[in-house]
N, C-alpha and C positions, 0 to 999 in steps of 0.2 A: 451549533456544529462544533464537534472537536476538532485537535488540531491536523490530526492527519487521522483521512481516513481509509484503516489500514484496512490492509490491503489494499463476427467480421460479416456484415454483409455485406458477398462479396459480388458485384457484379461483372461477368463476363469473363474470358478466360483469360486474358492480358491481365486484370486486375488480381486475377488470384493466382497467378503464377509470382507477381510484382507482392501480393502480401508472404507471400510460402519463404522468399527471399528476404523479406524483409525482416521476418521473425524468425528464420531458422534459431540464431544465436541465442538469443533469448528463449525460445522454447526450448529448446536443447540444455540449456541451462540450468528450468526449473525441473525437465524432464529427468535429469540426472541429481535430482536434489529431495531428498524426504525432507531435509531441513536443514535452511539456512540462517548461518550467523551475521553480524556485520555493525561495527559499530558506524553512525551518521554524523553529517551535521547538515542542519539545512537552517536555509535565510526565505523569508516573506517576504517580496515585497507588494506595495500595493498595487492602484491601477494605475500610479501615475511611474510605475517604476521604482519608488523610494524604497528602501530597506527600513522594511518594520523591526524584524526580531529574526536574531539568529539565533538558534538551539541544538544544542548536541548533546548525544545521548546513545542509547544500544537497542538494537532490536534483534529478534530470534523468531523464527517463526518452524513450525514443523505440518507440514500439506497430508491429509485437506483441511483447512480450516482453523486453524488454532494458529495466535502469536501474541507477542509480547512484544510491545513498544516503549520504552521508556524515556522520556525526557527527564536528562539528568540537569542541564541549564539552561538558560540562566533560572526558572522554574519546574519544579520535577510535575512530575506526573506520566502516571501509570497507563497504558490502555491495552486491554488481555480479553482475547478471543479464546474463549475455551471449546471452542466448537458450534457452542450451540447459543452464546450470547457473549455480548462484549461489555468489557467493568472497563469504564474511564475513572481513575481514582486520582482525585487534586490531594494531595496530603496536607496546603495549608490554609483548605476552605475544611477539609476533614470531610468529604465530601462522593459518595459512589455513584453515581450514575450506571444505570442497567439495562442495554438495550438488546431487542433480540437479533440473531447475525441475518436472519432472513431480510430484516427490514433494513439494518445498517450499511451494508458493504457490499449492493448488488452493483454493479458498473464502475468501482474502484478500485485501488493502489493494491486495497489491500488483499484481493478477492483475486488480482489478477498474480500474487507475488503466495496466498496459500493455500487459493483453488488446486484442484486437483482434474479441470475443465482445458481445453484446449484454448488458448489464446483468442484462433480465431471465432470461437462461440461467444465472445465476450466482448470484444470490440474488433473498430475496424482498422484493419492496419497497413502503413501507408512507410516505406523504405525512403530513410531522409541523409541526405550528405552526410557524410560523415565530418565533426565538427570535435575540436580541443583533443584530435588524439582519442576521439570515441567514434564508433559506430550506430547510429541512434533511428530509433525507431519510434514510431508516432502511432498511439493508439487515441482510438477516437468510440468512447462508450456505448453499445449498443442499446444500453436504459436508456431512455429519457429524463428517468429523475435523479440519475448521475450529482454527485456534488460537484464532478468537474466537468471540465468539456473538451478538455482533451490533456494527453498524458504524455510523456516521451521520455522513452528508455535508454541511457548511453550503456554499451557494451565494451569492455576492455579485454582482447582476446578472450573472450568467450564466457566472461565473469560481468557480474551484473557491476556498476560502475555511476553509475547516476540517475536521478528522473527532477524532471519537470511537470512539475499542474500547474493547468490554467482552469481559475476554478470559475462559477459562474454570477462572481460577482469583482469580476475583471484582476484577481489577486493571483500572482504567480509563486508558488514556491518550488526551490532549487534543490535537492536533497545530494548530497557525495555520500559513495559508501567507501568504508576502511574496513581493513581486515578482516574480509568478507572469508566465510569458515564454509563449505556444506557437509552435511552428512555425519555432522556430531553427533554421540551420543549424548543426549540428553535426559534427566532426570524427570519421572514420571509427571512431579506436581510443577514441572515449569509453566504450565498455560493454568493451573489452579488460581483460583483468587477467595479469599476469605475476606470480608469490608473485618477493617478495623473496629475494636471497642470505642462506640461511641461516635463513628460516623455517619453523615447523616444516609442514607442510599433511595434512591429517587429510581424507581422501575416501572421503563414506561410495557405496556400489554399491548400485544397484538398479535390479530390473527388475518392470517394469508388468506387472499382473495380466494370466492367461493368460484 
């Protein structure tokens, strides 16, 4: 499993008046967004709480479907949704991994930040105190085979601001965003990926249930 993976049933009418509130901010958000900038940094820790690995780096993404994640430390590596499949590129294993977006990114981060799908079709969403000077909101995967088990979004006046995974193997990671951009123009071959002369590229195949 890479490192991040990028990227409502609702019952009763109390419940889904309590989700429509909870996610205005955030839907409204990506609503008003062809594509967002933002550089990160996010920390791992385990399940006992301890800080694994902090990493910082830039990501860009442009809806539907397509983004660029990059970890620039303390190890780079590359992960680019071109629409239709995702390259996780390690540059000092030299190394491509090629997966298709059908299979990688249904009930995730990444799915729910460059879908082009409404929120509440995607998870379930549950309006949580507001904590650090953020607004935050708790989405909970509609897959089942989700890498996480649940998600939670901080909002800072109506700019996307932070998230939390708890993934399903008890490991939390913390992401901040900085200098969050939307609606750049961007350069045609930014979601392009060419593997490197000489790396290895490892392409897993598959095809969607009959």
């Amino acid at each position: 499993m890479f490192r991040v993976v990028f990227f409502v049933l609702v019952l009763g009418i109390g419940q889904h008046a309590a989700a429509a509130k909870a996610g205005v901010a955030l839907q409204a958000f990506l609503d008003g967004a062809s594509s967002v900038a933002a550089q990160f940094e996010q920390n791992l820790f385990d399940d006992a709480g301890k800080l694994i690995e902090t990493s910082t780096g830039f990501m860009v993404l442009r809806r539907p479907d397509q983004f660029r994640w990059h970890y620039a430390q303390p190890f780079e590596q590359q992960i680019i949704a071109d629409g239709e499949k995702i390259w996780i590129y390690d540059p000092d294993l030299q190394q491509v991994s090629v997966k298709p977006m059908g299979r990688t990114i249904g009930g995730s981060p990444a799915i729910l930040l460059s879908s082009d799908r409404r929120i509440t079709e995607l998870f379930e969403v549950r309006d949580l105190d507001p904590a650090k000077g953020l607004d935050w909101v708790e989405l909970i995967p509609r897959e089942t085979d989700s890498a996480f088990t649940a998600l939670r979004v901080g909002m800072r006046d109506g700019v996307l601001a932070a998230m939390t995974l708890a993934d399903t193997f008890g490991q939390r990671t913390e992401l901040s965003f900085h200098d969050v951009r939307r609606n750049q123009a961007l350069p045609e071959d930014t979601f392009d990926f060419v593997p490197p002369p000489g790396a290895d590229v490892l392409e897993e195949q598959w095809s969607p249930p009959q």
